[in-house]
N, C-alpha and C positions, 0 to 999 in steps of 0.2 A: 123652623120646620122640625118637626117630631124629627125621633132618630129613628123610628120604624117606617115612615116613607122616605127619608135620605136612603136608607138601605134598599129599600123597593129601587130609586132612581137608580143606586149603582147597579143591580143588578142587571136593571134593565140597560143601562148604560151599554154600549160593544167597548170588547177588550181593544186595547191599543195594539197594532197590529205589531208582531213581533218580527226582527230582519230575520229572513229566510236564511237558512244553509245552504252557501253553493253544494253543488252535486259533484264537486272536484277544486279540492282547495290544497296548498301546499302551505307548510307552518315549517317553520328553525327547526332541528332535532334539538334537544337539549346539553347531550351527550349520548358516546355507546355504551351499549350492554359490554359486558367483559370479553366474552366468546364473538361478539359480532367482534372488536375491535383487536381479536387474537385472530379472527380470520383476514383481519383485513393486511399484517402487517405478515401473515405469512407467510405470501405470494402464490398460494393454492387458486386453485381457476376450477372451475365447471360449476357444479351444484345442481337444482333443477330448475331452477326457473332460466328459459335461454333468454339472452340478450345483446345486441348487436351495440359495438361503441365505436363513435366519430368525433378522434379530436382536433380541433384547428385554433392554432397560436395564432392570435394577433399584437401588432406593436400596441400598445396603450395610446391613450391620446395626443401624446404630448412624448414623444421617447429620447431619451437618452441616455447618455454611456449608464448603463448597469439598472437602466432601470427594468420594472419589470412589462410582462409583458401577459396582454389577457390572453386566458386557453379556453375556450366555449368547450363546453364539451357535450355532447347528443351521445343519450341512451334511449334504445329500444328497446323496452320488456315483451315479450310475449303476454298475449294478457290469459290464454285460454290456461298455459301451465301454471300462471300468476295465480287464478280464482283456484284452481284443484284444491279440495278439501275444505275451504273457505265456508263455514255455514252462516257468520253474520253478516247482513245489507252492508258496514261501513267497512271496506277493505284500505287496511293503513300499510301503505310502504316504507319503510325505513331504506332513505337511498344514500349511500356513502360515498365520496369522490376522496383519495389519498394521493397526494405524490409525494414520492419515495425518491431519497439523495441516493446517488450511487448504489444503485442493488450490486449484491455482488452475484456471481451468475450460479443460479439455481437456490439462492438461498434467502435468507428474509429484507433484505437490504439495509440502508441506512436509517437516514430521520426520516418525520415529517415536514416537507419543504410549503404543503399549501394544504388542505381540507376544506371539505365543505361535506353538511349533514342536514337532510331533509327531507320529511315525513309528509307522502301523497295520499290525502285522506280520499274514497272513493264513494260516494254512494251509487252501490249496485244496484237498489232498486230502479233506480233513475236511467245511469249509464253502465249498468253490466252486460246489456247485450253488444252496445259500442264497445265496452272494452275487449270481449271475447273475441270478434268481429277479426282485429286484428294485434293491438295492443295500448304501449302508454308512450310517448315520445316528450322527455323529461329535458330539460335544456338546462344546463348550471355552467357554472365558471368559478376558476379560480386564477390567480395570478403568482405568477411565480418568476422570478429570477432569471438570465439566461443559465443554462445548464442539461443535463441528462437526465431524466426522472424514469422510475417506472408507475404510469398511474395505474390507480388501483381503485377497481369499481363496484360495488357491493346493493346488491337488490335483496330486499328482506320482506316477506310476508310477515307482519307483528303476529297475526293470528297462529299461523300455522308452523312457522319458525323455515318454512322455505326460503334457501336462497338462489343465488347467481352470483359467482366470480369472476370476473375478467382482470388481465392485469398485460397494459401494454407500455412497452417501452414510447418514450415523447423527447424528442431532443428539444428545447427552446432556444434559438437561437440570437445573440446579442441584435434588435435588430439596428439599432444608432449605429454600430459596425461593420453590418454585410445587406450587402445590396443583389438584386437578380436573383430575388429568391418567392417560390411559388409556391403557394398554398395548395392542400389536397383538396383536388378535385370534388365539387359538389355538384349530387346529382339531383333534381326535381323526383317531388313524392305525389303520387296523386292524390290530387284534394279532397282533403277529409280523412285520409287514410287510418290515420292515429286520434287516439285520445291527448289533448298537448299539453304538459304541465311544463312551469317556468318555476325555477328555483328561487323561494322566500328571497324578497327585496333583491332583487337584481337593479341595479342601477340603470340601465337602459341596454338596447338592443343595438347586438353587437354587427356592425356593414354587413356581414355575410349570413346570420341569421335571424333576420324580420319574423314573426308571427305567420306573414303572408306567404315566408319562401323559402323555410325550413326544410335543406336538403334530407337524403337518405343516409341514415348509417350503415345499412346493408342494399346500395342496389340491385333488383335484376334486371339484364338488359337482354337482349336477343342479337343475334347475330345477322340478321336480316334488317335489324330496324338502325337508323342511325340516335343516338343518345347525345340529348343534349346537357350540356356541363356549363359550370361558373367556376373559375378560375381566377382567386385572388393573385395577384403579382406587385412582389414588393418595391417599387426604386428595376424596374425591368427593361432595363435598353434592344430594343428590338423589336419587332410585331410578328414572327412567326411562333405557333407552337406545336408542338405535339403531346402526345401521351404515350406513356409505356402502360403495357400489362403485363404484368408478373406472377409467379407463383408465389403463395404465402411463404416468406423465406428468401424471396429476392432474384429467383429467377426469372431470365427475361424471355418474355414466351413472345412476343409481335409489339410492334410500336405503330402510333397511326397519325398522321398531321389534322392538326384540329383547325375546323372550318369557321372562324373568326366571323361572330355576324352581330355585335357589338363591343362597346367598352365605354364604361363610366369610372368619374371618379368618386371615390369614397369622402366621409367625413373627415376619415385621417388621411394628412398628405402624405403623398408617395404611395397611397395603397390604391391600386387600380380593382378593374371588375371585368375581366373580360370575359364574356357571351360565344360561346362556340359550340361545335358539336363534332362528331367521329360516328362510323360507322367499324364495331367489331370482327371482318370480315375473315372468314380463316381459323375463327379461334374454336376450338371444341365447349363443349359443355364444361363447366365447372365452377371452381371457385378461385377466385383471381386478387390479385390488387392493380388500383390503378394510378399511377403517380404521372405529375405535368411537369414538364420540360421545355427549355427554350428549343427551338426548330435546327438550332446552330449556334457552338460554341459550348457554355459550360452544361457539365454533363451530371451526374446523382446529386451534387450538392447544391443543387439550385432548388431542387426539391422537397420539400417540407412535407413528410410522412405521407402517407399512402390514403385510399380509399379503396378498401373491400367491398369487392363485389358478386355478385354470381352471375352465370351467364348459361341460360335455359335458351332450348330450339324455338321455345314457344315465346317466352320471356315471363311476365309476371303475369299477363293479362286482367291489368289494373288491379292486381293487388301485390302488398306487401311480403318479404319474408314470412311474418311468423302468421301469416293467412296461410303462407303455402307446406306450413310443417301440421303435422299431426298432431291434435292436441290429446292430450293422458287422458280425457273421458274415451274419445274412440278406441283408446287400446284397454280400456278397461272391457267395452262393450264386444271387443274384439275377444278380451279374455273369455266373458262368459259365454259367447256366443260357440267357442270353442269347446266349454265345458258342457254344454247341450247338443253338441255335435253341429249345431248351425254353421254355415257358412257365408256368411249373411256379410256384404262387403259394409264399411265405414261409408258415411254420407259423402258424397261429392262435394266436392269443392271448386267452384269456376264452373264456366257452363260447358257443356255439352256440342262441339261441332256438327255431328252427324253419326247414326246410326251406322253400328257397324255390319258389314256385309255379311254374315255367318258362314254361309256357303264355301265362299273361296278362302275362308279363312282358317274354317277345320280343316279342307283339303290339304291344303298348305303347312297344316300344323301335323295333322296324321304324315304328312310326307317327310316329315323330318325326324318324326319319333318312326319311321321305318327305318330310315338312313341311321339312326341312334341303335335299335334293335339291331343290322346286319352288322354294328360295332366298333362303327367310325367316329369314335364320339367328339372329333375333332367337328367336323360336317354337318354333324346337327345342331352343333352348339351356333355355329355359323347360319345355319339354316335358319333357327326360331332366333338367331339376335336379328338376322333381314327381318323378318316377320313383325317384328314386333315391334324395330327402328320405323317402318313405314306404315305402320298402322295406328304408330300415336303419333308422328310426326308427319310435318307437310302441310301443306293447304287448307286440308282438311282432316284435321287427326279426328280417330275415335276416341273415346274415355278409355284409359286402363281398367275399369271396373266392367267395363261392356266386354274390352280382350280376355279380361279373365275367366269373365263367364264362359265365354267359346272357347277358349283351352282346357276350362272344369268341364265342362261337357266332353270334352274328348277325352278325357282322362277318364271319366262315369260310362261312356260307352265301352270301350275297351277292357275295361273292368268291372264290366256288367255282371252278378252273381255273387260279387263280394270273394269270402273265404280265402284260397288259394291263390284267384285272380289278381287282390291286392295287392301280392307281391310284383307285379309288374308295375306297380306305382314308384318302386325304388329308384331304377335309372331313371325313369322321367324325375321326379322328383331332386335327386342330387344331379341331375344337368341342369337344369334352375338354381342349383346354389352356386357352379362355378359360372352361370351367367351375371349372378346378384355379386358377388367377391369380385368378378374382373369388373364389373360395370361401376361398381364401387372403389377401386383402384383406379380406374380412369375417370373417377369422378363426373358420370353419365346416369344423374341423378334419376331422370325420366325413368331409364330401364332398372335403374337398382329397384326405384322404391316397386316397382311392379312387377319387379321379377322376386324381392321380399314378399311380399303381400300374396302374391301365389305359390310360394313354399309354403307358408302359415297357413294357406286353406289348402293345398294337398296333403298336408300333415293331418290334418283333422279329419280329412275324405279316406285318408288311411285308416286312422281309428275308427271310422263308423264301420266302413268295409268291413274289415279282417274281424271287429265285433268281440273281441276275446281282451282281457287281462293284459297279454302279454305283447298284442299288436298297440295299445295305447303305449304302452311304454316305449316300444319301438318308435313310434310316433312323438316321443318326448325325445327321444334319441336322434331323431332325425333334427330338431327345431336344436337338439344340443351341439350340433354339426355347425349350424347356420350360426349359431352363437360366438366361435371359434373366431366369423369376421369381424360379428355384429359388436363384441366386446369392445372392439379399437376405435368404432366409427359414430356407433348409434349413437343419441342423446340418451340421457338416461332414463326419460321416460317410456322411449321404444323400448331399452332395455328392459328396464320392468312390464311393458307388457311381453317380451317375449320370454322373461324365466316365468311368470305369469300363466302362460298358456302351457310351457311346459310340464307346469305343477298340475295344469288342469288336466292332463295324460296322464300324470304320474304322479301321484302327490309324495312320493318317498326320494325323487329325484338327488341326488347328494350334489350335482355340479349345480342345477338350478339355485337348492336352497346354498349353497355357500356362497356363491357368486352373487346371488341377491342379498348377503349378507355384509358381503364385500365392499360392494355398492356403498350401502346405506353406512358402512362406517367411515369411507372416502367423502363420504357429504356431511359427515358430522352425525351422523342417526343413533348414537350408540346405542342408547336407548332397542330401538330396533333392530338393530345388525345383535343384539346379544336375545332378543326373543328369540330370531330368525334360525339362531347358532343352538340355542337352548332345546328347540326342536330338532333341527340334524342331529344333535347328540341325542336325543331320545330314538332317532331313525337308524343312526349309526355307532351306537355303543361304543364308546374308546376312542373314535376316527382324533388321532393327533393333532390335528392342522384344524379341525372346527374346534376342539378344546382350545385348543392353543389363542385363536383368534376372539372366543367366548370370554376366557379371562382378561385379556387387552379390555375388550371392550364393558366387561363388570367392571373393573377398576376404570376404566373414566367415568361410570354412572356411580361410583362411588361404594361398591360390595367388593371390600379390599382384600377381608379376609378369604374368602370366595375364590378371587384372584390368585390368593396367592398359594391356597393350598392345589388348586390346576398347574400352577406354574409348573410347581415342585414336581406335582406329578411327571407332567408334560416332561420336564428336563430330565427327568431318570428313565424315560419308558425308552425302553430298548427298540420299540417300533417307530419311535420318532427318528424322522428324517435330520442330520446333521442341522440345518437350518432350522426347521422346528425348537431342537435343543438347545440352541444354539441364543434364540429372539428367548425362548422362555426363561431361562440363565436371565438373560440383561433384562429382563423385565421385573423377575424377581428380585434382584440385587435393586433395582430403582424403586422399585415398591418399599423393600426391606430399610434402604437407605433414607428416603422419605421420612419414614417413619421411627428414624432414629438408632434402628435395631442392629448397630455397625457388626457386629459379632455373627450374626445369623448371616448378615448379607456379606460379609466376608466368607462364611461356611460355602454361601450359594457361588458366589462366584470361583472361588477355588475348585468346589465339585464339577464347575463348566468347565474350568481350563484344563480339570484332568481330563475329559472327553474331548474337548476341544481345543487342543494345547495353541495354535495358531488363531484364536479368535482374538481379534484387537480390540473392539468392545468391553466384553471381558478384561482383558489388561489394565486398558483404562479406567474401568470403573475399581478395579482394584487398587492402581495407584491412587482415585479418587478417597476410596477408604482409609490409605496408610497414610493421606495427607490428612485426609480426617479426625484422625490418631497421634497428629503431631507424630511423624514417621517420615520426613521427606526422605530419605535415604531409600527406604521400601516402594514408595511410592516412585522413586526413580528407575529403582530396580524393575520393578513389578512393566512399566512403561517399554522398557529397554529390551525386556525379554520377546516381543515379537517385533524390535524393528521398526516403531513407529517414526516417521520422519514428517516433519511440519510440509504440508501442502503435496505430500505423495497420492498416489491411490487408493482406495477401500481397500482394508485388508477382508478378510473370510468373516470379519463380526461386521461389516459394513455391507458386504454381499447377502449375507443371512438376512439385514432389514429391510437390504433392497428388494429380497425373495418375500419378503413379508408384505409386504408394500404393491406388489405387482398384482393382476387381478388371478386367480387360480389357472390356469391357462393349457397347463397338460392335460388333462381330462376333456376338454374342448378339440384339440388337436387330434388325440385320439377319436373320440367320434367322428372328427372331417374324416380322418384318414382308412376306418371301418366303415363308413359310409360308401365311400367312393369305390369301396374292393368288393363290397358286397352288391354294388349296381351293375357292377362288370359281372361277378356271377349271375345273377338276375337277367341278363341281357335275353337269352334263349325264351327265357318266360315272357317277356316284353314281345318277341315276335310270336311265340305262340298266341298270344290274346290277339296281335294284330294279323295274323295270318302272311307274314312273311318269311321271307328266308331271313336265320338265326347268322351271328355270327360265324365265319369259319373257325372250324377246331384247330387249336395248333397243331403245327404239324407231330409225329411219336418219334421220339430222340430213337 
């Protein structure tokens, strides 16, 4: 055949079909990047991507004395904070499991006693709306030794360099040794919930986590419904059992006897499966753990770590945790919708029971913002928490996006004309922040997050109102109040939307920008936190504490000199705070010392200890330098001069990085506290708009 029709045939020939790419594949990591495996032996915890972890030891196949024993362990990623920022189809996770010998407490611990590293490739074209939906539920194992461990869990966006921290104490227990011992409670997930990845070559599926029957790492359960559970039990003489609930930390809030409605045996002998259920009856809303116990006889150490859980009026209603959290697009949408003055609520989530009654519900609402104006503000705080308890809850609750509406409305009538009248938005306004603070201390998630979400759009219905310069601000001031809570509890992506919305009132704000600055170098963002800093310093000329914080964070991106000439500054300026002077001293000396400059950073630290004659930081690093110098004798001295004693307290240079370290926190307090003073003036205007009687006047001394 000519070689010009051989060519003809190939063309026409069809290609050999190529094997497809799954749409969710898990491959070995290789190893870590430097910074991921400097987070992981830290023992640092949060980050942004949220994630819920469930671990359960089981004996190996075959156990004996010393051997080891399998740990399953179940992560849940959020997927919606997972994708944020994300612009290309293949979303790669780098997922990390560490267990850690003897941590010692609060600090980076021992060895590595197990790891395992593995990279969840995603195609989002395919499954992004499944992942968004709810999340990733990742299943890995490692084996380890009897002993104490702290594991240590690490979720990494490749793309975007976001992560998640978690780090939880795991006893393993010898189990060829001890007998009558019960695995944590596993709870059933509704099917399909999660997107499932299994960690590269797992040898097989472990009794209690099948493909088919892969419990919850965070369940919710309801206190009306009874919840059914599986309960491993090791070598367990007996047949009754119960369960405790606890508070994270080990307090015991209600126990319940669990209703026994089978039991199988496993592949490994002596490991049973018992089939039961409980009904929560009694317990408030929150967040809990829950640990299984024999019915009678031994009592905590029979039990093999916990399972977290939360506990809603309503429950999940068929979905997952991170369905039921708010993901960073809404509060992006939430930012700008603020910046346009809109008040435009986030999309619903979960259906919709029934339309809510408008009528009786403004009545009901105006009647307690009277009771608030005549200046009982005990009574009305009381009034709108009933109103609001029995109006998402019950048989038939309405949407908190429906109540919101008919409480904006009554706020828009009453302050119909704008100007002057705005100001009676004050006390309404901050009696919704101490309803969102207590509901958030009792951990009464339904009224926090709705009684949040209705501060944030009175804030904004303030700014349109009053229409001027000066009332946005006020209105940045107001969200800077709500901050004061939100700092301790939010996740961090609430928090960024809410210094977010504050900036969009006020773009000159100093607590927003420093605090969002804060933030992002707590996660690792330096890069960011020193934009963020570099802008306050142009807002606020000289401000100490943003300088301060600015050079920390140039020196980790690598602008030393930068750093160091701020330090210098920072540690001589007469308007820095003790503490300011104090971190910028020890930071320059460590910079100075780095880089060899023994003479300068000797300079730097003696000029601290003359201001700061009791800082032990300081001390230290000076003995550091005269051992440096081949000077033990100096360096003895230099040590001995504030009283250092092995395993004592922080002295004044330890308290100075603990004040570093904290998130900015006065400025926040202030606001709650001018807030609350300026509502009570305000009161009179509040019943003038409503046509009631005002507060009584004190009585005249």
């Amino acid at each position: 055949m000519r070689r010009s029709a051989l060519l003809l045939l190939l063309a026409a020939a069809p290609l050999a079909a190529q094997p497809e790419v799954p749409p969710l594949r898990v491959l070995r990591s290789g190893g870590l990047r430097v910074e991921t495996a400097a987070l992981l032996m830290s023992g640092q915890e949060g980050g942004t991507i949220p994630l819920a972890t469930l671990v359960v030891p089981m004996p190996g196949p075959m156990p004996g004395a010393g051997s080891r024993s399998r740990v399953a362990v179940l992560l849940e990623v959020d997927g919606a904070e997972t994708v944020a920022g994300q612009t290309a189809d293949l979303l790669r996770l780098e997922i990390c499991l560490y267990a850690i010998t003897n941590p010692s407490e609060g600090g980076p611990g021992g060895r590595v006693a197990g790891s395992r590293m593995d990279t969840v490739e995603i195609d989002l074209s395919r499954l992004g709306a499944d992942l968004e939906r709810s999340g990733l539920k990742y299943v890995g194992e490692l084996e380890l030794p009897p002993g104490d461990y702290a594991l240590r869990t690490l979720v990494r966006n490749a793309a975007t360099g976001e992560v998640g921290l978690r780090s939880i104490p795991v006893a393993i227990p010898d189990f060829s040794q001890r007998q009558g011992l019960l695995l944590p409670p596993l709870l059933p997930e509704p099917a399909g919930a999660w997107l499932v990845a299994r960690g590269a070559g797992l040898a097989s599926d472990s009794p209690l986590l099948s493909p088919d029957s892969l419990p919850s790492a965070r369940p919710i359960l309801a206190p009306a419904t009874r919840a059914e559970v599986r309960v491993a039990a090791w070598k367990l003489e007996g047949d009754g059992l119960r369960v405790e609930v606890r508070r994270p930390g080990g307090a015991r809030v209600a126990a319940f006897p669990l209703e026994i409605s089978g039991r199988e045996a496993s592949a490994v002998p002596g490991l049973e499966i018992v089939t039961a259920s409980f009904e929560p009856k009694g317990v408030e809303e929150g967040v809990y753990e829950l640990r299984a116990l024999p019915a009678e006889g031994r009592g905590d150490d029979a039990a093999l770590l916990s399972t977290s859980f939360v506990l809603l009026n309503r429950g999940a209603e068929g979905q997952v945790w991170a369905a039921l959290t708010q993901p960073r697009q809404a509060g992006a949408q939430a930012a700008g919708n603020a910046q346009a003055g809109r008040t435009t609520p986030p999309a619903r989530r979960g259906k919709r029971t029934r339309r809510i009654d408008a009528g009786p519900v403004k009545q009901a609402y105006r009647q307690a913002l009277a009771i608030l104006a005549g200046g009982d503000r005990d009574a009305a705080r009381a009034a709108i928490l009933a109103l609001e308890t029995s109006t998402l809850t019950g048989d038939k609750p309405a949407s908190s996006e429906d109540l919101i509406g008919v409480e904006l409305d009554v706020a828009r009538e009453v302050t119909r004309g704008g100007g002057a009248a705005a100001s009676a938005l004050v006390p309404l306004l901050t009696l919704h922040q101490v309803i969102y603070r207590d509901a958030v201390r009792r951990q009464a998630f339904l009224i926090s997050t709705h009684d949040r979400e209705l501060v944030f759009r009175l804030a904004a219905l303030y700014a349109e109102l009053d229409g001027t310069p000066a009332g946005r601000k006020k209105a940045a001031r107001f969200l800077d109040g709500i901050a004061a809570e939100m700092i301790w509890t939010a996740p961090p992506s609430l928090r960024a939307r809410l210094f977010q919305q504050i900036l969009s009132f006020d773009p000159e704000d100093r607590t927003a920008l420093l605090c969002m600055a804060v933030d992002a170098e707590r996660q690792g963002r330096y890069a960011e936190a020193a934009a963020g800093l570099e802008r306050l310093d142009r807002i606020v000329a000289g401000d100490p504490e943003a300088r301060l914080r600015l050079a920390v964070n140039l020196a980790r991106i690598g602008k030393v000199q930068e750093a160091r000439r701020i330090l210098a500054e920072v540690a001589k300026t007469s308007g820095s705070e003790p503490w300011q002077a104090a971190v910028a001293a020890q930071e320059l000396a460590r910079l100075l010392i780095a880089a060899g400059d023994l003479d300068a950073a000797e300079a730097a630290v003696r000029e601290g200890l003359g201001r700061l004659p009791d800082d032990d930081k300081l001390a230290l690093q000076l003995g550091m330098i005269r051992d440096l110098r081949k000077d033990p004798r100096g360096a003895r001295e230099a040590v001995a001069r504030v009283g250092i004693k092995a395993g004592g307290t922080s002295g004044r240079g330890g308290e100075a990085r603990h004040r570093y370290n904290r998130m900015p926190l006065e400025d926040l307090d202030r606001a709650w506290s001018e807030l609350q003073q300026n509502a009570a003036d305000l009161l009179p205007t509040l019943a003038e708009v409503l046509g009631v009687p005002g507060p009584n006047p004190a009585p005249t001394p």
